[in-house]
Each structure stands twice: as C-alpha cells, then as structure tokens.
Backbone as ProteinMPNN parsed JSONL, in Angstrom:
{"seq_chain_A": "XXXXXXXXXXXXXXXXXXXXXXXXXXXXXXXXXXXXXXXXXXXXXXXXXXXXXXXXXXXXXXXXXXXXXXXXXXXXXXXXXXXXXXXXXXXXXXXXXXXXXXXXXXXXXXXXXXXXXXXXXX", "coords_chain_A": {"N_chain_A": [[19.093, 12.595, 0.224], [16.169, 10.977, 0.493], [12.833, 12.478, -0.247], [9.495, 12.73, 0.728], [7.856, 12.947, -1.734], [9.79, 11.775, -3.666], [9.092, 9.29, -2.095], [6.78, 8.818, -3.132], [6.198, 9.005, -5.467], [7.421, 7.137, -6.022], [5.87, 4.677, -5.068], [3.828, 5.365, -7.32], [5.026, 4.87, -9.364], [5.071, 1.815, -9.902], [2.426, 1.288, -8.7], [0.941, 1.866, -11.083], [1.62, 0.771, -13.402], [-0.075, -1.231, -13.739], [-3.027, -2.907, -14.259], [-6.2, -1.03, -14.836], [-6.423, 0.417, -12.288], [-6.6, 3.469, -10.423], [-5.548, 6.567, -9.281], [-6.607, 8.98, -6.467], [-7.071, 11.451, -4.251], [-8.193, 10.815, -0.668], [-9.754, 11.297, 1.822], [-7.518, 13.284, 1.984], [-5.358, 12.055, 1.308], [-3.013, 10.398, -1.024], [-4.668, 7.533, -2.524], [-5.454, 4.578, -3.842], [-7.172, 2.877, -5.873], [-8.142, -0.069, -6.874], [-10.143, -1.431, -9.535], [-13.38, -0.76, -8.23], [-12.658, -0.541, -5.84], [-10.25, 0.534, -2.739], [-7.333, -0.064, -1.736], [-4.645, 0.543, -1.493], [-3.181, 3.337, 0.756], [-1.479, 6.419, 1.027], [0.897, 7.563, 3.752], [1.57, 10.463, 4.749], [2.983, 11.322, 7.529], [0.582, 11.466, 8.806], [-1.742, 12.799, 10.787], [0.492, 13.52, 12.425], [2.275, 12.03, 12.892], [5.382, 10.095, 13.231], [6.449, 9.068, 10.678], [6.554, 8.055, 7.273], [4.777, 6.192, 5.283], [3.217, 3.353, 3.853], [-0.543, 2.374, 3.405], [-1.764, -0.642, 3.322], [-4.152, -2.929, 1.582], [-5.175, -6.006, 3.036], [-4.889, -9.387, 4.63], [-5.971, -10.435, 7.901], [-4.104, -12.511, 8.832], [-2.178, -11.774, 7.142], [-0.893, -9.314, 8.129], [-0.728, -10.096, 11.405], [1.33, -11.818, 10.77], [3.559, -9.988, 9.833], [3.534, -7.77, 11.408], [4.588, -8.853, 13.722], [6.397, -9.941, 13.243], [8.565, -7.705, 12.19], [8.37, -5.4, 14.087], [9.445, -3.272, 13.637], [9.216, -1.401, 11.018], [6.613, -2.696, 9.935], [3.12, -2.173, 10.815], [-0.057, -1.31, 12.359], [-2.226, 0.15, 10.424], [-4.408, 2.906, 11.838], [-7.353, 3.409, 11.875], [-7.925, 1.686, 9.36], [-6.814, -0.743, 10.032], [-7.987, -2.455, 11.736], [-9.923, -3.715, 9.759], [-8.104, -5.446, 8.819], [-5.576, -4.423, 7.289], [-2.285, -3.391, 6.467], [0.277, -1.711, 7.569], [3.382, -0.257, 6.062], [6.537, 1.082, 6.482], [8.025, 3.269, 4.782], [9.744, 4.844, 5.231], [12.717, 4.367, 5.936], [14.637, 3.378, 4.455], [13.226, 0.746, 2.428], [12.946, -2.338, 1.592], [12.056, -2.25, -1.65], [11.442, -4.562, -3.489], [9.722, -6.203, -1.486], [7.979, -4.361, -0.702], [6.609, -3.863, -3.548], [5.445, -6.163, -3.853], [4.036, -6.141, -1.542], [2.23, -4.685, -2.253], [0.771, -5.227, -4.509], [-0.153, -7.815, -3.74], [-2.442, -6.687, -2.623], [-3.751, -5.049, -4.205], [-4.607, -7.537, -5.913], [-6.532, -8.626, -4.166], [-8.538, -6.625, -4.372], [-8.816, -6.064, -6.755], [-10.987, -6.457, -9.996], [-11.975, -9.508, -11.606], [-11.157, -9.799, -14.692], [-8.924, -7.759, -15.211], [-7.474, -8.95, -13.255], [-6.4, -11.061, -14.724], [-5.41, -9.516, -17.287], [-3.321, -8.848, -15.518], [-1.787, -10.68, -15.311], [-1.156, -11.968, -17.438], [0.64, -9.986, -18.546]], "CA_chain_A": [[18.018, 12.263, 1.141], [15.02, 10.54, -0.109], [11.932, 13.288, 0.569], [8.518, 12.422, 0.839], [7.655, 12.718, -2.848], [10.127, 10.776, -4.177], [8.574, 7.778, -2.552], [5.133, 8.896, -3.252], [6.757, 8.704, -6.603], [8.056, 5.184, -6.685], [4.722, 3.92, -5.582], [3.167, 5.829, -8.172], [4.929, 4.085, -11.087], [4.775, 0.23, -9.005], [0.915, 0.87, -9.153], [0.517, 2.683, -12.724], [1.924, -0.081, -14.147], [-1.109, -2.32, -13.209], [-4.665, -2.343, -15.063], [-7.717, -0.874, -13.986], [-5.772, 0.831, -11.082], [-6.42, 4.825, -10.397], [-5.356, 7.323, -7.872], [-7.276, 10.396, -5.909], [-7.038, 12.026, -2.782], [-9.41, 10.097, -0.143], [-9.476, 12.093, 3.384], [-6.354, 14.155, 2.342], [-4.493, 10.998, 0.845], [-3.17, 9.953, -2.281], [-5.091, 6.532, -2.722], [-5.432, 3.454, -5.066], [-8.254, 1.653, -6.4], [-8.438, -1.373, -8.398], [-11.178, -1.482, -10.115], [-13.836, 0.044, -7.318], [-11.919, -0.49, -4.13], [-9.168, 0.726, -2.414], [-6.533, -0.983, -1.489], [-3.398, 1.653, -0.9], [-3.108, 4.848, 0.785], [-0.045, 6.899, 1.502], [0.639, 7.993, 4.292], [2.887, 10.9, 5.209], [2.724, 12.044, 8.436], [-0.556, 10.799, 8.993], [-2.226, 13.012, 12.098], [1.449, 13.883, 13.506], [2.626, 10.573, 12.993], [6.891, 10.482, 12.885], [6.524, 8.0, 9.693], [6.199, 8.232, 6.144], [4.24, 4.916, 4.731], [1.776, 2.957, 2.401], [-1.192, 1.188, 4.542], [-2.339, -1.942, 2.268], [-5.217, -4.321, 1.626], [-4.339, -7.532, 3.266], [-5.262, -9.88, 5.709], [-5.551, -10.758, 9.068], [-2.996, -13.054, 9.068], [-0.934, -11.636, 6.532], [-1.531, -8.04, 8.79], [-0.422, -10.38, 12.267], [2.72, -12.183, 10.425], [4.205, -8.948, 9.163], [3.862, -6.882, 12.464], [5.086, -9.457, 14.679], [7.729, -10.154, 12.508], [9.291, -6.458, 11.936], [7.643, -4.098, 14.043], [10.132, -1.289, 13.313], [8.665, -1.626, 9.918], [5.235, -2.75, 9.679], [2.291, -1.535, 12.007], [-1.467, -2.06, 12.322], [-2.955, 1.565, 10.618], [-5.254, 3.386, 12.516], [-9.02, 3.134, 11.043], [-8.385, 0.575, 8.565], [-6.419, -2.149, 10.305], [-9.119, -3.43, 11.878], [-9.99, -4.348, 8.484], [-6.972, -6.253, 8.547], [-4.864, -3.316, 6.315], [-1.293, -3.368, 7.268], [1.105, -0.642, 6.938], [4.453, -0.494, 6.309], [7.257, 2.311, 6.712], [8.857, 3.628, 3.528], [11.186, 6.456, 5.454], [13.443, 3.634, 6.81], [14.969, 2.768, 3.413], [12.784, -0.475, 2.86], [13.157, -3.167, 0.689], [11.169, -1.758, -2.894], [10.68, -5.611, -4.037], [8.982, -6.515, -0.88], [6.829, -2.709, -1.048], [6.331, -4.086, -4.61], [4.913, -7.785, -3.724], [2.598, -6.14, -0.81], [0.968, -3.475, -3.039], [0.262, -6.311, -5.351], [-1.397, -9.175, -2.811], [-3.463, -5.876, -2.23], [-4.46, -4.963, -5.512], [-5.394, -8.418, -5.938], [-7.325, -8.886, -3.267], [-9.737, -5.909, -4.949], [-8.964, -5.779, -8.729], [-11.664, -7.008, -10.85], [-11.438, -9.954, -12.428], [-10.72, -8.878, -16.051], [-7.849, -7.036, -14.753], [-6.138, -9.619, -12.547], [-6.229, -11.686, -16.29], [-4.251, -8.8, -18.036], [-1.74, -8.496, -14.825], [-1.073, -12.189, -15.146], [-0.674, -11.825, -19.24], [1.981, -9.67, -18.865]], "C_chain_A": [[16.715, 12.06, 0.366], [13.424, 11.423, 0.971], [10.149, 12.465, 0.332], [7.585, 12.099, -0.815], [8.265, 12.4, -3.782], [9.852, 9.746, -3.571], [7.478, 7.661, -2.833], [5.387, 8.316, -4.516], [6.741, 7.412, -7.408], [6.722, 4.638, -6.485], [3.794, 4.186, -6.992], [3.578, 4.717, -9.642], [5.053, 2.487, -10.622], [3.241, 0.784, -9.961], [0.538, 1.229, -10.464], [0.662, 1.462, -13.589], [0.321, -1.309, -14.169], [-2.394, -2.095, -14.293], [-5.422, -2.57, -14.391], [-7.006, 0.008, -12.515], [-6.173, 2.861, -11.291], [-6.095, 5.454, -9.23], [-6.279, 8.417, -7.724], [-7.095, 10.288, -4.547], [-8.45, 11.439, -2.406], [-8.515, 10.531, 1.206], [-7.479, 13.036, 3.161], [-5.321, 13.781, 1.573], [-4.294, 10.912, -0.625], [-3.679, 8.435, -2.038], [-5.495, 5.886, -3.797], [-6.456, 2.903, -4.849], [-7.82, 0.605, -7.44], [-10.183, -1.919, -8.604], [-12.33, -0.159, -9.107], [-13.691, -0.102, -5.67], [-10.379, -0.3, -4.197], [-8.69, 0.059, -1.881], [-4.754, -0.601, -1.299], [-3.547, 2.446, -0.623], [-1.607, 5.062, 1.513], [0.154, 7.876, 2.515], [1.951, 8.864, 5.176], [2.908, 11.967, 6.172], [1.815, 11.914, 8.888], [-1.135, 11.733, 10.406], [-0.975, 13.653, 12.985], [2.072, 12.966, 13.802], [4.164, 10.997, 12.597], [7.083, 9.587, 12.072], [5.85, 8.28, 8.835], [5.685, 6.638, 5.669], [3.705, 4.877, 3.94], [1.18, 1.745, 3.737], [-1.645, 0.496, 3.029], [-3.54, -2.788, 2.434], [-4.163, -5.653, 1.991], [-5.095, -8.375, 4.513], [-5.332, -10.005, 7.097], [-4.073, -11.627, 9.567], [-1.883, -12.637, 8.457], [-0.142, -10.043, 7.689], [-0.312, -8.795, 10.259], [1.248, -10.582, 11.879], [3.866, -11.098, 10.693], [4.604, -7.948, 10.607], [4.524, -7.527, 13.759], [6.796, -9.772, 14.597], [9.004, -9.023, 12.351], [8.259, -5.083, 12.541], [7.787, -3.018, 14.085], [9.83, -1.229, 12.231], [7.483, -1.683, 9.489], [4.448, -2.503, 11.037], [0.952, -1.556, 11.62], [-2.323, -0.379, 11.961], [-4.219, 1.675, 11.344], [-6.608, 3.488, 11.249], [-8.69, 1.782, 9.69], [-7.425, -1.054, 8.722], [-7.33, -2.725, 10.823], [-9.768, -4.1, 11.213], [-8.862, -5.574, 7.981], [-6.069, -5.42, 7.367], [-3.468, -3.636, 6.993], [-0.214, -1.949, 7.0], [2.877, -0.657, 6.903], [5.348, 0.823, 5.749], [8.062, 2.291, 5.462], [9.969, 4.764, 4.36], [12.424, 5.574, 6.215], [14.706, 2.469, 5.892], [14.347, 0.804, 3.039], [13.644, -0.661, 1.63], [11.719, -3.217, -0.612], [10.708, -3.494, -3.597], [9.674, -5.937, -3.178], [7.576, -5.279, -1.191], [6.166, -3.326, -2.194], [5.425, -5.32, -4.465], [4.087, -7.296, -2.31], [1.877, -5.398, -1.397], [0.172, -4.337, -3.694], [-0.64, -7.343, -4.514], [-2.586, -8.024, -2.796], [-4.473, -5.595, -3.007], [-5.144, -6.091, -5.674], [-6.303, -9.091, -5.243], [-8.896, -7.965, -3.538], [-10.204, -5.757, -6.255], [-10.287, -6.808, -9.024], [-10.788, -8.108, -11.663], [-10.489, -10.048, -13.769], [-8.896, -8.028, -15.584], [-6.656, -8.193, -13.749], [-5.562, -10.574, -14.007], [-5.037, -10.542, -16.736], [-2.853, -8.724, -16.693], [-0.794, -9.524, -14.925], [-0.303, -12.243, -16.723], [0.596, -11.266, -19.067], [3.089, -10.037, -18.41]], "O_chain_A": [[16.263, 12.958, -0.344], [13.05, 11.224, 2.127], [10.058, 11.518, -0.449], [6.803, 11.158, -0.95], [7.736, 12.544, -4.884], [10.24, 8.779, -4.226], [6.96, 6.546, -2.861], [4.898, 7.216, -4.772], [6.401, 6.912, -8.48], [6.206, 4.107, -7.469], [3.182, 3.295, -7.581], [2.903, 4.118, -10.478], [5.183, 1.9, -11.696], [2.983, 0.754, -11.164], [-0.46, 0.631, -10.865], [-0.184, 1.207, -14.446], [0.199, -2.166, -15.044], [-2.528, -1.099, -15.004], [-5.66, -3.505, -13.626], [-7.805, -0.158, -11.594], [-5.936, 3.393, -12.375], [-6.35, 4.906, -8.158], [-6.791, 8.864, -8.749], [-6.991, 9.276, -3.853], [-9.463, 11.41, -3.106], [-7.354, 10.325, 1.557], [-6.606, 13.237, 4.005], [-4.479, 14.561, 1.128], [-5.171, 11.259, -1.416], [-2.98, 7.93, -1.16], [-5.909, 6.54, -4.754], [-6.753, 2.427, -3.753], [-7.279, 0.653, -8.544], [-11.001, -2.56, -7.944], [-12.159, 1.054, -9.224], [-14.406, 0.158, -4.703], [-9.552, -0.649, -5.039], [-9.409, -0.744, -1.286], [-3.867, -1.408, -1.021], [-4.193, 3.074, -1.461], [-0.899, 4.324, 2.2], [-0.313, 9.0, 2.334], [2.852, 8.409, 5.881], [2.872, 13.17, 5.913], [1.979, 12.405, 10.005], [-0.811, 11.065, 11.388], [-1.216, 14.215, 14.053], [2.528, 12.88, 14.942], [4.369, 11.956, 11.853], [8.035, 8.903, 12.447], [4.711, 8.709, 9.02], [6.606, 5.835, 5.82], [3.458, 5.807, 3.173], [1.712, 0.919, 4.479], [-1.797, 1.058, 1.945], [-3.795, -3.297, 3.526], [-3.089, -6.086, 1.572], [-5.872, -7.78, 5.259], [-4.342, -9.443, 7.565], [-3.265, -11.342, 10.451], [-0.758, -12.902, 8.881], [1.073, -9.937, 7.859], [0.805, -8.285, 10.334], [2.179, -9.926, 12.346], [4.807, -11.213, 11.479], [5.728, -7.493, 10.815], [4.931, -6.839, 14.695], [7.789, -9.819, 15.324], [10.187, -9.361, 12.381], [7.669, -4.197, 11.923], [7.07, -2.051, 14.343], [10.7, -0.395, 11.986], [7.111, -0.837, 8.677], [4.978, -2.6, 12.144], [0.751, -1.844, 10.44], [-2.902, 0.241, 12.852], [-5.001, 0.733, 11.472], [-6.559, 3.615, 10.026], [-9.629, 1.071, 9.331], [-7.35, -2.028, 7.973], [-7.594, -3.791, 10.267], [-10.312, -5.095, 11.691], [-8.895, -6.333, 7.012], [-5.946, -6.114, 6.358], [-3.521, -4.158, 8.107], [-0.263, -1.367, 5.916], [3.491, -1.133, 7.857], [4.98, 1.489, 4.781], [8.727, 1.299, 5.165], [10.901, 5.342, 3.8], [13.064, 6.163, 7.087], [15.314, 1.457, 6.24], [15.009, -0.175, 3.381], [14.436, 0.019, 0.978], [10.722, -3.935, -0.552], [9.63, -3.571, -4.187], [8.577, -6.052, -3.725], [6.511, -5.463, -1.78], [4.956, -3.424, -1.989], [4.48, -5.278, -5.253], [3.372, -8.207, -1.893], [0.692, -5.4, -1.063], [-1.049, -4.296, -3.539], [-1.822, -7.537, -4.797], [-3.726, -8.458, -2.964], [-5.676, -5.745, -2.796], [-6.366, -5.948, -5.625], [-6.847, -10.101, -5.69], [-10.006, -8.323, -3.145], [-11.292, -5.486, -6.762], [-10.511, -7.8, -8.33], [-9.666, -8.009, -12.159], [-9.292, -10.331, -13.772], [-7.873, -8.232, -16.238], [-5.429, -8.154, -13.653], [-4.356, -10.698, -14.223], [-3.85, -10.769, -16.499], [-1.663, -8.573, -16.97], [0.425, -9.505, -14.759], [0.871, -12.513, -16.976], [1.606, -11.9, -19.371], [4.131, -9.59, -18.888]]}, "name": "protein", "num_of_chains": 1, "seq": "XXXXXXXXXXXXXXXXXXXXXXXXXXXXXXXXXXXXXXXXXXXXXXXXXXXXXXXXXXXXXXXXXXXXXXXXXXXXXXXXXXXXXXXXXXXXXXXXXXXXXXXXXXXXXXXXXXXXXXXXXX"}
C-alpha cells in the first residue's frame, strides 16, 4: 500500500531534479518554489479532505480541460484555484508521467528565466 509519504516522496525527487526549485512548509504544507514563486503544494488530507494530492500552477484553461475531463482525478483546490491552480489526486494510483508533465508546465510557468535555460540543456 502506497502511504502518504511515499508519494510525498516521488514528488520530491520529480521536483529536485529541476534548477532553482526549493521546498518548505507554507500553511502546514510541503511546497515548491521556482525561483520566488510557488507553484506546488501537497496536499494530504487537506482540512478533512478524503484525498491525498499535489495542487499546481496552471491555467485557466488548462485548470477547466483537466477537471472536466477526469473529475475523479483532477479538482479545482480550494484558495488557490481561483488562481487557476488545479489539483490532482495521487491516492488513486495516477499516471506518474502525466504528475510529472503537470508539475513541470507549473514550474515553468514561475521558474526564472536562467533556470528554464538549464532545464531545457539537460
């Protein structure tokens, strides 16, 4: 059974891998910056919530697509979807490439220049 900190886990080495990227607790959370914005938090249990996740930087549209599309899966977090954030359920065995390719639109949507250069290099 996959527990709560083995997927804290897996995001952990997804985003580590990145440059310019750090984590700290923000309201309770483990959360990601690139560069000086966030752009992941993890969210497990959230308030009493029956779902383990990661909410993301992302768009409005990317935010609408995604929840319309799978909404046993993705969902509109509370305080920062209105931002257009989206969230999506890790306790439901996802799919780790997709997890992997929304952390990333996210990151890049905040990373510093300089830094989206080295992600592309490698």
């Amino acid at each position: 059974m996959t527990t709560p900190s083995d997927l804290l886990e897996r995001l952990r080495t997804i985003i580590e891998a990145w440059p310019e990227t750090r984590e700290k607790l923000s309201h309770g959370a483990p959360t990601w910056w690139g560069g000086r914005k966030t752009f992941a938090t993890f969210d497990d249990h959230h308030h009493g919530e029956e779902r383990i996740a990661v909410w993301v930087k992302s768009s409005f549209f990317e935010q609408e697509l995604r929840v319309e599309a799978d909404p046993e899966t993705y969902f509109v977090p509370p305080y920062l979807g209105p931002s257009g954030w989206v969230g999506m359920r890790l306790d439901r065995d996802p799919d780790w490439e997709t997890v992997e390719q929304l952390l990333e639109d996210g990151f890049r949507m905040v990373a510093p220049k300089r830094a989206i250069r080295l992600l592309e290099a490698d």
